[in-house]
Structures are given as C-alpha cells and as structure tokens.
C-alpha positions in Angstrom: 187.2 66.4 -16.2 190.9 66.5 -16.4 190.8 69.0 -18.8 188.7 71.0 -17.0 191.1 70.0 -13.7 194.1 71.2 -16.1 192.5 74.9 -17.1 191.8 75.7 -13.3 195.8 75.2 -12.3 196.7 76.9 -15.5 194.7 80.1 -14.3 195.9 79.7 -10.8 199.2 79.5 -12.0 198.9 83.1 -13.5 197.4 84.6 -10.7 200.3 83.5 -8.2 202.8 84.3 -10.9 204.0 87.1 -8.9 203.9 85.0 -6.0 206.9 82.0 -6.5 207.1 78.9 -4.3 204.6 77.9 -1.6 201.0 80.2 -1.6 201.3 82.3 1.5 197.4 83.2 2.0 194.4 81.1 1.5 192.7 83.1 -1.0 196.0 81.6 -3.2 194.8 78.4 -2.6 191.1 78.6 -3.4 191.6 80.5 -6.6 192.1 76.5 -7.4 190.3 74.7 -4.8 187.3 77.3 -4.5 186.1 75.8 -7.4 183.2 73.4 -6.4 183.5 71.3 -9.5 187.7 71.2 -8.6 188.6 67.7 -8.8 192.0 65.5 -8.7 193.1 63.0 -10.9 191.0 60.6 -9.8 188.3 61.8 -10.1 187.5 62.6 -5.9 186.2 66.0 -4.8 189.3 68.5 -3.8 186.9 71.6 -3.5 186.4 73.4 -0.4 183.9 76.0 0.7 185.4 79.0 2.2 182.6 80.2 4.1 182.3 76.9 6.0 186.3 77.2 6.4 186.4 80.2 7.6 183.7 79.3 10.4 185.4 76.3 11.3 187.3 75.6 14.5 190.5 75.9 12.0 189.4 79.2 9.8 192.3 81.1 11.7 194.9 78.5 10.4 196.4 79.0 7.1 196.2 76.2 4.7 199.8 75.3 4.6 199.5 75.2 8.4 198.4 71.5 8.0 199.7 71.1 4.3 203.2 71.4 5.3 204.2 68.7 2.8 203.2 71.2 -0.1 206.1 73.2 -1.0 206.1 75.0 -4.1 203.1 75.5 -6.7 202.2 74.0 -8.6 202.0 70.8 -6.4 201.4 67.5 -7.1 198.3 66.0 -7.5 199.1 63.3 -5.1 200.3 64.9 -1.6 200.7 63.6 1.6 198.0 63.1 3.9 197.6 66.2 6.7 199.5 65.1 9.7 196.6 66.0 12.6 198.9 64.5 15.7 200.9 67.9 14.6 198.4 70.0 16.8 196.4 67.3 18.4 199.4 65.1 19.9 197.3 63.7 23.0 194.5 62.5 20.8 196.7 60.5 18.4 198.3 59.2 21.2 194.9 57.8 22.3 193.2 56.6 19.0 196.7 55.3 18.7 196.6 52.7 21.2 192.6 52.2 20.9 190.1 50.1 18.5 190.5 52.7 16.3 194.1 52.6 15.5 194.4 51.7 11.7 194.5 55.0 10.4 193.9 53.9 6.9 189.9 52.5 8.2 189.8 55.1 10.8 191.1 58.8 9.7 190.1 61.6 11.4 187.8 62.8 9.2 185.6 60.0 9.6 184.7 60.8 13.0 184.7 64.6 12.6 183.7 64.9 8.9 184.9 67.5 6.5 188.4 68.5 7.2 187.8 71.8 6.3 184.6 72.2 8.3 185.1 71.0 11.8 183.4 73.0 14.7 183.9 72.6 18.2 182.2 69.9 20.1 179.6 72.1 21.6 179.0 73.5 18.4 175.5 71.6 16.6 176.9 72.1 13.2 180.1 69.4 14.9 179.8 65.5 13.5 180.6 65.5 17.5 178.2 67.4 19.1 176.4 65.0 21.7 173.2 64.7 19.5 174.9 63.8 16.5 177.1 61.1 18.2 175.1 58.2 17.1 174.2 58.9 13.2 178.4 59.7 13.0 179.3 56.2 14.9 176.1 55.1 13.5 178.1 55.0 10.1 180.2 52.2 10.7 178.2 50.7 13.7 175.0 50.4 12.1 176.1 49.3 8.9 175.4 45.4 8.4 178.7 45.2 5.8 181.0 47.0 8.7 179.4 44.9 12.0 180.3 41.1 10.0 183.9 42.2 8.2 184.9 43.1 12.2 182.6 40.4 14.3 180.7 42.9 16.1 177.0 43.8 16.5 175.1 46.5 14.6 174.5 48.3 17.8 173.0 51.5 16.8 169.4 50.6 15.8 169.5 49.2 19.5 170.5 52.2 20.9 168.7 54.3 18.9 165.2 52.5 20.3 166.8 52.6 24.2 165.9 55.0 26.8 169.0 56.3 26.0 168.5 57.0 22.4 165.3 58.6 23.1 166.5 60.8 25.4 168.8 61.8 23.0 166.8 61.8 19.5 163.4 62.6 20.5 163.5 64.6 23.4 167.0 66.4 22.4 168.2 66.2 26.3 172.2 66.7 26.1 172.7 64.9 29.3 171.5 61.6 27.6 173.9 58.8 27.7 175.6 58.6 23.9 178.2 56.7 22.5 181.0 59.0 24.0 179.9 58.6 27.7 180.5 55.2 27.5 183.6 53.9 25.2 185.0 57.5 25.5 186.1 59.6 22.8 190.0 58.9 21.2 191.5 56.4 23.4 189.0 53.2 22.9 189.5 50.3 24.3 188.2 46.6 23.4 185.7 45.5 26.5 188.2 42.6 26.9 190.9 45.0 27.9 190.7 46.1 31.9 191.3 49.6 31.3 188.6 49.6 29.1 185.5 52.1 30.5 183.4 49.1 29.7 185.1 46.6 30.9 183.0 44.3 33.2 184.4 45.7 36.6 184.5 49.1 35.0 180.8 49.4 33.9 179.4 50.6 37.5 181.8 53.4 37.5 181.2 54.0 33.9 177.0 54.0 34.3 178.0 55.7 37.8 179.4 59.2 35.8 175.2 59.9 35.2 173.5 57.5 37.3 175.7 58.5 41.0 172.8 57.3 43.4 172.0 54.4 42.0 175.5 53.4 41.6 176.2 53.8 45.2 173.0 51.6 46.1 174.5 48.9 43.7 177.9 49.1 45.3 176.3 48.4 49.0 174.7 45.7 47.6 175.6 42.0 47.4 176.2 42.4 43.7 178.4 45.7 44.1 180.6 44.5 46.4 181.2 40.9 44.7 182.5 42.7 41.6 184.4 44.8 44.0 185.8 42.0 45.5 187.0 40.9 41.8 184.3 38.2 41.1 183.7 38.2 37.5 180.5 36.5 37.3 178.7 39.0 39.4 176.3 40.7 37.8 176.8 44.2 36.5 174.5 47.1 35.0 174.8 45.9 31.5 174.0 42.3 32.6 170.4 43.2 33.9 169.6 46.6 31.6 171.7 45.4 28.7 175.0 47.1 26.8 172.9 49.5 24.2 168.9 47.8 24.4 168.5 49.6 27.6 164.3 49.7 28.6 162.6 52.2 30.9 162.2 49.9 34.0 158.3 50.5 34.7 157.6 49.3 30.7 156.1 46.1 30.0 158.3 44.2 28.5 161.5 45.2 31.2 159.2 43.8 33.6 158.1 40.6 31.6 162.0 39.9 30.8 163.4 40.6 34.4 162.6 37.8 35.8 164.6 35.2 33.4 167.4 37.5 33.7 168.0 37.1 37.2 166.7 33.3 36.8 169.6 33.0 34.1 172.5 33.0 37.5 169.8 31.9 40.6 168.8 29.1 38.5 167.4 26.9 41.5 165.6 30.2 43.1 164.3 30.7 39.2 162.7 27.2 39.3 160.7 27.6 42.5 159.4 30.0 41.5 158.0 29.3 38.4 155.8 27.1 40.6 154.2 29.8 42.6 151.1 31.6 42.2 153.0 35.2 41.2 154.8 33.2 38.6 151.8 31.2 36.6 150.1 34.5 36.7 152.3 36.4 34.6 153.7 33.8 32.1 150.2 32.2 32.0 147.9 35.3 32.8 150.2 37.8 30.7 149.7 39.9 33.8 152.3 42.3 34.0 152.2 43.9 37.5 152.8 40.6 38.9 155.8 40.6 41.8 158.7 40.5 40.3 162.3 39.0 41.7 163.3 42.7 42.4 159.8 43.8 43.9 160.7 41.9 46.9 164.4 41.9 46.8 165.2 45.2 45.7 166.3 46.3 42.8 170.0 47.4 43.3 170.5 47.5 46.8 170.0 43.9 46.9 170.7 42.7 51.1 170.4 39.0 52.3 167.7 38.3 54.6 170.2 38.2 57.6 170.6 42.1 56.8 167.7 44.1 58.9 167.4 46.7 56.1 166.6 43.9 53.8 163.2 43.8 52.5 162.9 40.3 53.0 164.2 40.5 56.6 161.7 38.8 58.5 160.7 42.0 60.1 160.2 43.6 57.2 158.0 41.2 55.4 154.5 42.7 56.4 155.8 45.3 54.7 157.5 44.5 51.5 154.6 42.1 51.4 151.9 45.1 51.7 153.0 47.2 48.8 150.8 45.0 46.7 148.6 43.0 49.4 146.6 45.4 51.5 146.1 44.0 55.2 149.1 41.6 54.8 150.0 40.4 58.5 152.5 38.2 60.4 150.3 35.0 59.3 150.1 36.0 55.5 154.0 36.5 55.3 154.3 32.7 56.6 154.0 31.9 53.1 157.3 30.2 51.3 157.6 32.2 47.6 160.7 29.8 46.8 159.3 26.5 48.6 161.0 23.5 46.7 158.0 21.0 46.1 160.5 18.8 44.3 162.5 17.9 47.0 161.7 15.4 49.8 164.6 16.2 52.2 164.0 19.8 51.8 160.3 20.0 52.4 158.9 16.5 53.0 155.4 17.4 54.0 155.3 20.0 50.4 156.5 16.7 48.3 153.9 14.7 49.0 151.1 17.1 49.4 151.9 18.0 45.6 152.6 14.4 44.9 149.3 13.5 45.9 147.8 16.5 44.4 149.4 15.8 40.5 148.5 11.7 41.1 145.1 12.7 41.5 145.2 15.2 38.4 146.3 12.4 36.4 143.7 10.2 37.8 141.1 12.3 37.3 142.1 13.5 33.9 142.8 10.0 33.1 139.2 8.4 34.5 137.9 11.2 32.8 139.9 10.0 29.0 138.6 6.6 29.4 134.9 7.5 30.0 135.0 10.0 27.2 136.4 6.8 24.6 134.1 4.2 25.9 130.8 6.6 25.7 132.1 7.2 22.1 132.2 3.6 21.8 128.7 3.0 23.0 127.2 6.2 21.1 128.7 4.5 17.9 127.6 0.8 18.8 124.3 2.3 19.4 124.3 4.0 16.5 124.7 1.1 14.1 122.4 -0.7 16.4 119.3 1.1 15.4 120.4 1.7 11.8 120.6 -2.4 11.6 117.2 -2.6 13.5 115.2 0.2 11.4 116.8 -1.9 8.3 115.8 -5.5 9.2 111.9 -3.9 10.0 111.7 -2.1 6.3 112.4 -5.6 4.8 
C-alpha cells in the first residue's frame, strides 16, 4: 500500500510540476486524493469524492481554504488537523464550553460526518437533518462501550421506542421532538448545570418550545408555579412522562404506571388509595380504564380543592365524578376516595368498622382452617377404622 501511496504522489508531482509551491485549484489536489484507494501512511482512508464535494455545503471553498497549514507540495503525510472555528467561530465557542468539549473524542466530523461531504441542515443527505439526529447521536449514545466509559445511560433505544421516536422514525414528521430540541445543538450543557436546557427548572420551557398549551396549563398549576417559585422537588415534565421513554398518554401501560409515579411524592395520598375500590380493580383486576390520580385531579393543570375551577372543588364533583359514573349526584360524591382507615384520630368510626370487618375475616378464615384439619383428621381416623374392622372380620 505504501508503494502504491508513493506512485500516486510521484504522478501528482509531475502534473503540478509547472505549478511550484501550494496547489491553487482543487483538481491539483485530487489528481492525488481522487484516488479512492489513496491512503496515508497509516494505513486510514485520505480519498475524497469530488462529486459529493462539490455538492456539499463547502464545494465553493477551495481545499487550501481549510488546509491552510499545507504550504508547499509535496506535503507531509502528517498535517495538521483543519481548524473549523476559522469560519464557524460561534459554534466552537459553544461546543467549547459544552459536554462535548474534548475535541480529540468529539471532532466535528463526528457529528456532521465526512468532512468533505457536509450538507446543510435542511438538506436529507446532512448527518444533521432532524430525521437523522438520533442514528448520528445514536453512535455514541447508544453504544453500551461509550454509555459505561462516561457513566451515562444508552438513551437512544429508549428514545427510539417513545412517542417521540416514532414520530420521528416511523411517521417521518419533522416537527417531532429529537435530540437537538432538547440538549440543543453546539453549546451542551450537563443537566446539573442551571443554564442547561434540561436542567430541572428549565425542562417546562424546554418541552414548552413544542408543547406551548400544555406548558401554560402546567405553569398555572400547583406544580408549575412551585418550580417557579424555585422548589426543586416539584415535579417537572420529565418526572411524570420521563427524560427519553416518553409514552402516548391514552396507552396502557402510561396509564397502569401513573399512578406509582405520583404515589412516589404523595406517598400518604398513594396509600389510601390503594385501599379503595378504583385501586384493587386495576392492580388486582388488570383493568386499565380504572380512575386514575389525574382523572380526577387533572392532568397538568392540577388546582387544590379550595380553587373553584378545580375538578375536585366540591361543586364540581357531580361532574368530575360523571365522566365515568352516569347518574352520579350530590349523595354519590359523598364518598371519601383517600379515606385513611388506618388511623383512629383521623376517621374513628372508618377504623373500627374495618377493624371489625378484617377480625372477622380472620375469624372466619380461621374457623374455617380448623374445620378443614379436624375433618381431615376424622376422614383419616375413619379411614383406618374400617380398614381395621374389614381386617379383624376376614380373620
């Protein structure tokens, strides 16, 4: 190969003969490096296709417009690396200060691909055009080796099954949510960092960019304007929907997993109602369609009862109650869907009526045990009874 990698400079060296010093056009140039075999020292490709050059975003540029380090010809076979921050100042300056910033792990090419094929961004032939987004971040963020050598997650086989992914893969919809939208493009930023876009009091403005109405219901709601208020362990979108798992709402298994989620901060709410009726129907039932925290609560606009455009305002209960009861009234609503039966002080009368109700369960189970032990005692007794007397008769 290095033979092969000497004969090519020797020809290229006669052709530019005439020509002393640096190539001035790019057809110089690719008498070498249009070879597709063309090689360096080492053995890595040094090729490049002209066609795809020319149609690039940089096919106007000439080649010693970014390989200002080479001149005279021949060059080197090692040569510095292409300084992009030349042209593109305001995105080094980003990547610079972002997750990203070894440039040794993180050159531009990785991002953008082939150096001497980069299309615009709106261009589908780009490595950055919004439906190839995830494969080219899927190359480091959904490779196992990459997500344990950094500590992080391999996020993009959980994107890639989201709504969001979907959107984006299957049904080819350019709006989708990708990678981009969320971390942003150059200047990314660790979650832990408060300028980051997905950093915890960030992520309702971040999610707000696509999802505007919603956004605003959130921020009028109790949750909304904790955060707003700087309280960190207020729930935000990515602590109900996830960070990259993100489930269509009406599927099963949102609706199954909901509940736990908003049980996992309203721990003593969570544990009343396990005890009710809606409760033991879907973890016991498997009934899916079961109410839900936020089919009585709301979903994002989430008001305390004091509120009047709560739905559990108590003159709105008939109501909120009706969506799934038909002929609900004022006596049906007097029902208690977080009544604590565990505590005595809170509800006395509750206590004892499911005291007395799980004594007699255990009575009754246990009267029931003991029957069923001593009739398999006597069933046995009588058993050995008869064998003993059909034996002493035969004698």
């Amino acid at each position: 190969m290095k033979t092969a990698f000497s004969i090519t400079l020797a020809l290229g060296a006669l052709l530019v003969a005439a020509a002393p010093g640096m190539a001035q056009a790019n057809s110089d140039c690719l008498t070498c490096h249009g070879d597709a075999g063309m090689q360096d020292a080492s053995g890595h490709s040094v090729s490049v296709d002209a066609h795809k050059f020319d149609a690039s975003l940089h096919g106007s540029l000439k080649c010693g417009d970014c390989h200002t380090a080479i001149k005279e010809y021949p060059h080197p076979d090692q040569v510095t690396p292409v300084k992009c921050d030349t042209c593109h100042a305001d995105e080094a300056a980003g990547l610079a200060g972002s997750v990203h910033s070894v440039r040794a792990e993180h050159p531009c090419t990785s991002c953008h691909g082939d150096a001497h094929a980069i299309f615009p961004k709106d261009d589908p032939k780009s490595a950055v055009y919004p439906l190839n987004i995830p494969r080219t971040c899927g190359a480091c963020h959904g490779n196992d080796a990459v997500a344990k050598k950094h500590g992080l997650p391999n996020v993009y086989p959980m994107y890639i099954d989201s709504i969001h992914g979907f959107a984006l893969s299957k049904e080819g919809l350019l709006v989708a949510a990708n990678c981009n939208s969320c971390h942003g493009s150059h200047h990314i930023l660790s979650h832990n960092d408060p300028q980051s876009r997905t950093y915890k009091v960030n992520i309702p403005k971040t999610c707000g960019s696509c999802h505007a109405g919603i956004t605003a219901d959130y921020m009028g709601g109790v949750h909304g304007k904790a955060v707003a208020a700087g309280k960190l362990d207020a729930p935000v979108c990515s602590d109900c929907h996830t960070a990259h798992a993100i489930l269509q709402p009406t599927e099963a298994e949102f609706r199954t997993q909901s509940t736990p989620i908003c049980g996992s901060c309203h721990k003593e709410k969570f544990s009343t109602y396990r005890d009710t009726f809606h409760s033991q129907l879907g973890s016991l039932g498997g009934y899916v369609e079961t109410a839900r925290c936020w089919d009585c609560h709301g979903a994002h606009e989430i008001l305390p009862a004091s509120d009047p455009r709560s739905p559990i305002a108590p003159a709105n209960l008939v109501k909120t109650c009706g969506r799934c009861h038909a002929g609900a009234n004022a006596s049906f609503v007097k029902y208690q869907p977080h009544a604590n039966a565990h505590s005595r002080k809170l509800n006395p009368a509750l206590y004892y009526v499911t005291l007395f109700m799980n004594l007699l369960l255990v009575s009754v189970l246990t009267f029931f045990m003991i029957h069923t032990i001593l009739w398999l005692i006597r069933s046995r007794y009588d058993q050995v009874k008869r064998r003993s007397a059909g034996g002493g008769k035969h004698a």
